[in-house]
C-alpha positions in Angstrom: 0.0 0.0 0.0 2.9 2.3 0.6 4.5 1.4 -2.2 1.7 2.2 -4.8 0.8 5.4 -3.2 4.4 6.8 -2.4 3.8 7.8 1.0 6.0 6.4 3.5 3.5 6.2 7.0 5.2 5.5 10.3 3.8 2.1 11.8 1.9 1.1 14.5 4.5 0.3 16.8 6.5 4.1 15.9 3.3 5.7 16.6 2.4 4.6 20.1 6.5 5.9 20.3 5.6 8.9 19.2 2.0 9.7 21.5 3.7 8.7 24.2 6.6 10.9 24.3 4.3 13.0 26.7 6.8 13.2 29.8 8.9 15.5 31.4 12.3 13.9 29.9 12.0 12.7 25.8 11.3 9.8 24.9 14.5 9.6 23.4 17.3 6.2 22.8 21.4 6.6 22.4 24.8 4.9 22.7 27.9 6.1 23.5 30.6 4.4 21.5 33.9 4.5 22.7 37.2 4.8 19.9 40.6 4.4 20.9 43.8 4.7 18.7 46.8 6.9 18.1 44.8 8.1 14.7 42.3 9.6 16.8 44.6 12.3 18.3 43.7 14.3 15.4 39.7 13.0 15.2 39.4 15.2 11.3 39.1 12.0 9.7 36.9 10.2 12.1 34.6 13.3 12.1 34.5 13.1 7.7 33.8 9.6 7.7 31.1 9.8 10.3 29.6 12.8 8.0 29.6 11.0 5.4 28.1 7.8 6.6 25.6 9.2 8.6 24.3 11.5 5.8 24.6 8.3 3.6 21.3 7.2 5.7 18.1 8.1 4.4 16.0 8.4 6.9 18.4 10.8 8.7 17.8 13.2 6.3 14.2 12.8 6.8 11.8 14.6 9.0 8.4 13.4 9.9 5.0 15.4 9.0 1.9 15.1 10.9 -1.1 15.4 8.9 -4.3 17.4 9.4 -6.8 15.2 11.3 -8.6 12.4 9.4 -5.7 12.1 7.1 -4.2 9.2 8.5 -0.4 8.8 10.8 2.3 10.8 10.2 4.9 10.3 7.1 8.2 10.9 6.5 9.3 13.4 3.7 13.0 14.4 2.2 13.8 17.1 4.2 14.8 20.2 1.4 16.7 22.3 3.6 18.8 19.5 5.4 22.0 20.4 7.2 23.9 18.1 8.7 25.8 20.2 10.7 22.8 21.1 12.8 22.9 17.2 14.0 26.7 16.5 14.3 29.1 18.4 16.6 32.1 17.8 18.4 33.5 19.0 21.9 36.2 18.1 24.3 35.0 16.0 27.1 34.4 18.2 30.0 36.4 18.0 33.2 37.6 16.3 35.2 37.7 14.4 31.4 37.1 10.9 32.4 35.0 8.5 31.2 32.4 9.2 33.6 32.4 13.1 32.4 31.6 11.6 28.9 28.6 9.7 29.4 27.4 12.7 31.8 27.8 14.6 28.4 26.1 11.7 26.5 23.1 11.7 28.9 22.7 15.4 28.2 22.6 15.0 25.1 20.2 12.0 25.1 17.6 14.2 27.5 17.6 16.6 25.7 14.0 17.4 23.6 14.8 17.3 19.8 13.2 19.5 17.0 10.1 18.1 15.8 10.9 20.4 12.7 14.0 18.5 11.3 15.0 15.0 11.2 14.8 13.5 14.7 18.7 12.7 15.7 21.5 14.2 16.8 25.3 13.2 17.3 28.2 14.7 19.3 31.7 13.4 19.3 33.5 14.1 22.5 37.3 14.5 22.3 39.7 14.0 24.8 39.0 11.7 27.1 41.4 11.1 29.4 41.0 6.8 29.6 43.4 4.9 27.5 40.3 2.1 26.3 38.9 5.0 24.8 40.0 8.3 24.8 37.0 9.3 21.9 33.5 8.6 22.1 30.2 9.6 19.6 27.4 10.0 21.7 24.7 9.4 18.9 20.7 10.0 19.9 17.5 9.5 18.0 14.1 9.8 19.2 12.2 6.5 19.6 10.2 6.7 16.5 12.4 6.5 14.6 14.6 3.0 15.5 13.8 0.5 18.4 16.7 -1.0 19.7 17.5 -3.5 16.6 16.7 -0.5 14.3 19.8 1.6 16.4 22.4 -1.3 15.5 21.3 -1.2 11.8 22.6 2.5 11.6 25.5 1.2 13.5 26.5 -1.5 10.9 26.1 1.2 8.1 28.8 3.7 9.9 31.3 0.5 10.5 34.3 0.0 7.7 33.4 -2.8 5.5 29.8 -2.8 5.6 28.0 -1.8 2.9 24.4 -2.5 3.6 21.9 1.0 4.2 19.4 0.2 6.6 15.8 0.2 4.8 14.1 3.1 4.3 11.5 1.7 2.2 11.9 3.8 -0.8 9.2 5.3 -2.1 8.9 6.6 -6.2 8.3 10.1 -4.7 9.8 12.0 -1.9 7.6 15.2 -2.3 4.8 16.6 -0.1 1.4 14.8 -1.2 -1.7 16.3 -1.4 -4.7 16.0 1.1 -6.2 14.1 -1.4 -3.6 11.8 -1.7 -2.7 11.7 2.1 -7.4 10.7 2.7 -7.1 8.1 -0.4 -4.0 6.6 1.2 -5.9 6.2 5.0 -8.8 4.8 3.5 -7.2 2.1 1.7 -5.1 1.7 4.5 -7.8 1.4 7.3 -9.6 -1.0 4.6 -6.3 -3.2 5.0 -6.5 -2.7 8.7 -10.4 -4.1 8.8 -8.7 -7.4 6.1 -6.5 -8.0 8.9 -8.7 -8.3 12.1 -9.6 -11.6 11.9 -6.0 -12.8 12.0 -5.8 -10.2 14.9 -8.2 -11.2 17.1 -7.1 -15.1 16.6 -3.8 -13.7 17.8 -4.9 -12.1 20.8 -4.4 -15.0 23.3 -0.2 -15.2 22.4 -0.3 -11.7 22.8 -2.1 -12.3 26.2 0.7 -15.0 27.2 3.3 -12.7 26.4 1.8 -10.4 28.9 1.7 -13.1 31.3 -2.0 -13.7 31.2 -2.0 -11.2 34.0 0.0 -13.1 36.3 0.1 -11.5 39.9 -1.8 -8.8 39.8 -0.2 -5.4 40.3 3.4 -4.8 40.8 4.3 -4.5 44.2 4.7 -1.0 46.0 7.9 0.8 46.0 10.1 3.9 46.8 11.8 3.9 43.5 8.5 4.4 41.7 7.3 7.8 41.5 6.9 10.8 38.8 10.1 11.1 36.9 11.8 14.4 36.1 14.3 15.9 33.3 17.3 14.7 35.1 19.1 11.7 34.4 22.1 9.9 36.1 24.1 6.8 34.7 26.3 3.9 36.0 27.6 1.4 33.8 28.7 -2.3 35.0 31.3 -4.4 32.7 30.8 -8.8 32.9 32.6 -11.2 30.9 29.4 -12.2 28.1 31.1 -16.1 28.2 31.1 -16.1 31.9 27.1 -15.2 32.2 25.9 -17.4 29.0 27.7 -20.7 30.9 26.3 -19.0 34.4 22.8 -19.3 33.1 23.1 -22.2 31.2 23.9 -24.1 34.6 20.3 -23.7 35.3 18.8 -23.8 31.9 18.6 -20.1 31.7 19.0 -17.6 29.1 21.3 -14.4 29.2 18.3 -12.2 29.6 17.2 -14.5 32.5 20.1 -13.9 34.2 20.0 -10.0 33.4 16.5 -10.0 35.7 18.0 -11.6 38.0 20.9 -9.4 38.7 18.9 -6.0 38.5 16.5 -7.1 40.4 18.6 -7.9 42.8 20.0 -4.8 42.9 16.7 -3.2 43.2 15.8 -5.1 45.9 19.7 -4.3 47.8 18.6 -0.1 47.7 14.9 -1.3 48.8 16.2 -3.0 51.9 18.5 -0.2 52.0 14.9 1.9 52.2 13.7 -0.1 55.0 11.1 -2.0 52.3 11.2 -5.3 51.6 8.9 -6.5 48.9 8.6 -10.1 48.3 9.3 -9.3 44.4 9.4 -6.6 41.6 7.8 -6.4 37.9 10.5 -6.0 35.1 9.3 -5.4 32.0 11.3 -6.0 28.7 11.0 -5.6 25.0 10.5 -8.2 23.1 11.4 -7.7 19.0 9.0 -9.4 16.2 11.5 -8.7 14.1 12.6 -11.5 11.6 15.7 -12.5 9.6 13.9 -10.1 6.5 13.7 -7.1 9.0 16.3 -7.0 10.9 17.7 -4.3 8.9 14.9 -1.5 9.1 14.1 1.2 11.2 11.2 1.7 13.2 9.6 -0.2 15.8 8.4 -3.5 15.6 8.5 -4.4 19.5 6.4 -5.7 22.4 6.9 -6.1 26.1 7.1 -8.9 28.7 7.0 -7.8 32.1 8.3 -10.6 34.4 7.9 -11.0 37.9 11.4 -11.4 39.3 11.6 -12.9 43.1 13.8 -11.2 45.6 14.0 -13.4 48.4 16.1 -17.4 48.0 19.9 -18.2 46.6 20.8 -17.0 43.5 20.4 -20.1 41.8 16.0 -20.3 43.3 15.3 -16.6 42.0 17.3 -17.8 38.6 15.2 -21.2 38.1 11.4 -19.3 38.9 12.2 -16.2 36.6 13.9 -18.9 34.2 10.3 -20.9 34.3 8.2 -18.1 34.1 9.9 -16.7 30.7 9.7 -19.8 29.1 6.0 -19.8 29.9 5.4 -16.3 28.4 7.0 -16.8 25.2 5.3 -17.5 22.5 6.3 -18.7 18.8 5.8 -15.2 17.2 7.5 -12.4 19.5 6.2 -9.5 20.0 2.5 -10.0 19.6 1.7 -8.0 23.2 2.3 -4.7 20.9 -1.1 -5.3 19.5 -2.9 -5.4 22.8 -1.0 -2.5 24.1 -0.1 -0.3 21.2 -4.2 0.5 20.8 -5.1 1.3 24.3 -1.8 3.5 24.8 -2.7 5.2 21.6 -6.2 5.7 23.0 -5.1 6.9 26.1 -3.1 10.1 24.6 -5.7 11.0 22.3 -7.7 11.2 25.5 -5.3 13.4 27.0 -4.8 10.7 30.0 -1.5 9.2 29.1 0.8 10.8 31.2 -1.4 10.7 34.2 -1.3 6.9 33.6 2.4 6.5 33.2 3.0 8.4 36.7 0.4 6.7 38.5 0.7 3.4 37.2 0.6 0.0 38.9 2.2 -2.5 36.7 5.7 -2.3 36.4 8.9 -1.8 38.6 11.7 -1.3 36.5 12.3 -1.6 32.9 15.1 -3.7 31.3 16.4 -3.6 27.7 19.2 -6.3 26.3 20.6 -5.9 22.5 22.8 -8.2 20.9 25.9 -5.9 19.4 28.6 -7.1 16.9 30.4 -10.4 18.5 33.5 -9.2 16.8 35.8 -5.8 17.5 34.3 -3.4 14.9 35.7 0.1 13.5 35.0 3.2 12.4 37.4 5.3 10.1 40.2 2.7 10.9 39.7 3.1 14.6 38.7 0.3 16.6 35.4 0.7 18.8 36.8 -0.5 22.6 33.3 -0.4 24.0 29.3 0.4 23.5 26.9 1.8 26.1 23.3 2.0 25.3 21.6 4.7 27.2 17.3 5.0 27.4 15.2 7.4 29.2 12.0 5.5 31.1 8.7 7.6 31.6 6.5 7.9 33.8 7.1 6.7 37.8 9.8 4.2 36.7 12.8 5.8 38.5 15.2 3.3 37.6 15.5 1.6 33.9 18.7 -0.7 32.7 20.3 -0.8 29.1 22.6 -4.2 28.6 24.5 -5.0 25.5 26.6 -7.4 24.3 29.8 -6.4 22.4 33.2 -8.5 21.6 32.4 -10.9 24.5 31.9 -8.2 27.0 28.3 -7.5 28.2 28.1 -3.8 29.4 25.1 -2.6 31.7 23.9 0.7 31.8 21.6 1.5 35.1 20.1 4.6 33.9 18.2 6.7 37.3 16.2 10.0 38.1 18.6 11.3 40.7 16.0 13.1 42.1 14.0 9.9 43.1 16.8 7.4 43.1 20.0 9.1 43.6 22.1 5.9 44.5 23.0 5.4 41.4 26.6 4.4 42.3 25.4 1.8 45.2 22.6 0.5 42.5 25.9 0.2 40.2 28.1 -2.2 42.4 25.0 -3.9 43.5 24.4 -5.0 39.9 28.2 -6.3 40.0 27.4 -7.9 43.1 24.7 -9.7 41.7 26.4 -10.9 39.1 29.5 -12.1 41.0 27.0 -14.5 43.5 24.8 -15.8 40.1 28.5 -16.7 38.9 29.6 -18.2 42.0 26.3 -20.3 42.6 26.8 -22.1 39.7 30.4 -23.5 39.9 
């Protein structure tokens, strides 16, 4: 349908991104990808080749148009008067000039709002950091409707040396405004295709329901940590050994994620007693991708969640074997289905004016978690070789305390991403993660 009418609609899945950017902080997503090498003294050429590359991507040169009402979701059109150099900057790491001072800078920049009136990213590359395993970084941001997680390492492989392949944009025969005509001929037939669909839907709505957890438990339990987020965001970031967690979890027929929820909730659970609460568990929700081999390449979001009740109380190995159980339960064989119980009622909620009310009062979830595989192999950009990847997300709502993991060259790197206003531990939340993962380690040697 987009194909034979040339205009290129956001999805479902970017749209409910884009209504529920409602909160104080944007609902924005980022890295910070560290370089090291005695080339990047003088960064000129890293800087050219990351122009180049970047400007190379399509839908970075894009900006998104919302229609008049009854003319269907918003589209993406060539932007005309596109400068790149209103997107990509560079600056020398403030002081002190450690590695800590650069992801300050790179949560900054990933809080800050971006211009709905040009194409929805921006980029920094910070200079001069004083940390031999990576003494450049490229804090790179894009708002969440335009890439989910998998749709961020699609750009990524596109700015690497030796890769070739542009993530999809879907191209379209014409990259002009349309008409209102056009744009009300192109949402009828598309709500027509919408109606052809339903049946296969509603037969889907039960996997979608499991996914969910068929409403296991009831609410999430009560907690300090979850109250009305502000603009402010604080980071930690905890290094394991990727090996040493796979074989970890493996010893009680768990996956990598399971033993993610584990650890952080854990952690959670170490600044709760800390509190003087002690809940019994905590709800951690995470994203789960319907993306398949075919569209693993494209932008967008094509996600849904699976919040998982992880147990606080028992040995390592106990908390490990009931959230190992319950995930197994919850998947299903096509991911991502809870998207299409949740997309519709979020999307109803913030064309009531009510969604922001509901993401600071609700009752559902603790903590969010997010895990991305990365490259297994030492990548580079511009003949400098990437030393290490930190993915950084804002949460909304009352969820004070949200974690970023991802896997790169056999090292899995953990971001715990806080309010400081509501959770200002961040550095005790930090070395209980590494805690966490030194006793799942230990319990299964």
């Amino acid at each position: 349908m987009a194909a034979s009418s040339g205009i290129d609609r956001i999805g479902p899945g970017d749209l409910t991104e884009l209504v529920s950017d409602v909160g104080r902080a944007p609902l924005n997503v980022g890295a910070a990808i560290f370089f090291a090498g005695e080339n990047l003294r003088d960064p000129t050429t890293l800087m050219a080749v990351l122009t180049e590359r970047l400007v190379g991507i399509r839908r970075l040169r894009q900006c998104l148009i919302e229609p008049a009402l009854g003319l269907g979701r918003p589209y993406w059109i060539d932007d005309d008067h596109f400068d790149v150099d209103a997107h990509l900057s560079q600056v020398r790491c403030p002081d002190p000039g450690d590695r800590d001072a650069a992801l300050t800078l790179a949560v900054d920049a990933v809080t800050r709002p971006l211009s709905r009136s040009r194409p929805l990213w921006r980029a920094v590359l910070v200079t001069d950091i004083a940390d031999p395993n990576g003494h450049t970084a490229l804090v790179m941001v894009l708002h969440h409707v335009l890439a989910d997680g998998i749709g961020g390492l699609a750009i990524l492989a596109h700015l690497v040396d030796g890769m070739d392949s542009t993530p999809s944009m879907r191209e379209q025969r014409t990259s002009g405004q349309p008409s209102a005509r056009e744009l009300l001929y192109d949402n009828v037939i598309g709500r027509l295709h919408t109606l052809r669909r339903a049946p296969r839907a509603v037969a889907r709505l039960p996997a979608a329901w499991a996914e969910l957890g068929r409403g296991a438990g009831g609410r999430a339990p009560r907690c300090s940590l979850n109250a009305p987020t502000g603009v402010r965001r604080a980071v930690g970031t905890v290094e394991v050994e990727l090996g040493t967690v796979r074989r970890a979890g493996r010893r009680w027929d768990a996956t990598v994620d399971d033993v993610l929820l584990v650890a952080v909730g854990g952690a959670l659970g170490t600044i709760l007693h800390g509190r003087g609460e002690f809940p019994p568990d905590l709800v951690i929700s995470v994203p789960v991708s319907a993306r398949t081999v075919d569209t693993s390449g494209q932008l967008g979001n094509r996600v849904g969640v699976m919040p998982v009740r992880v147990p606080l109380d028992g040995t390592p190995e106990g908390r490990l074997v009931s959230v190992s159980r319950a995930t197994r339960l919850q998947k299903t064989n096509v991911r991502g289905l809870s998207a299409e119980l949740l997309g519709p009622v979020f999307r109803a909620l913030a064309a009531a004016g009510m969604f922001r009310r509901f993401v600071d009062r609700q009752r559902r979830v603790n903590s969010f978690l997010s895990d991305l595989p990365g490259p297994s192999s030492t990548i580079a950009v511009a003949d400098a070789p990437v030393t290490s990847i930190v993915p950084l997300i804002v949460s909304t709502g009352n969820v004070a305390v949200a974690f970023a993991a991802l896997s790169y060259a056999g090292t899995l790197t953990v971001a715990v991403v806080v309010d400081p206003d509501v959770a200002p531990e961040v550095r005790d939340l930090t070395e209980a993660v590494r805690e966490q993962f030194r006793s799942i380690v230990a319990s299964a040697q």
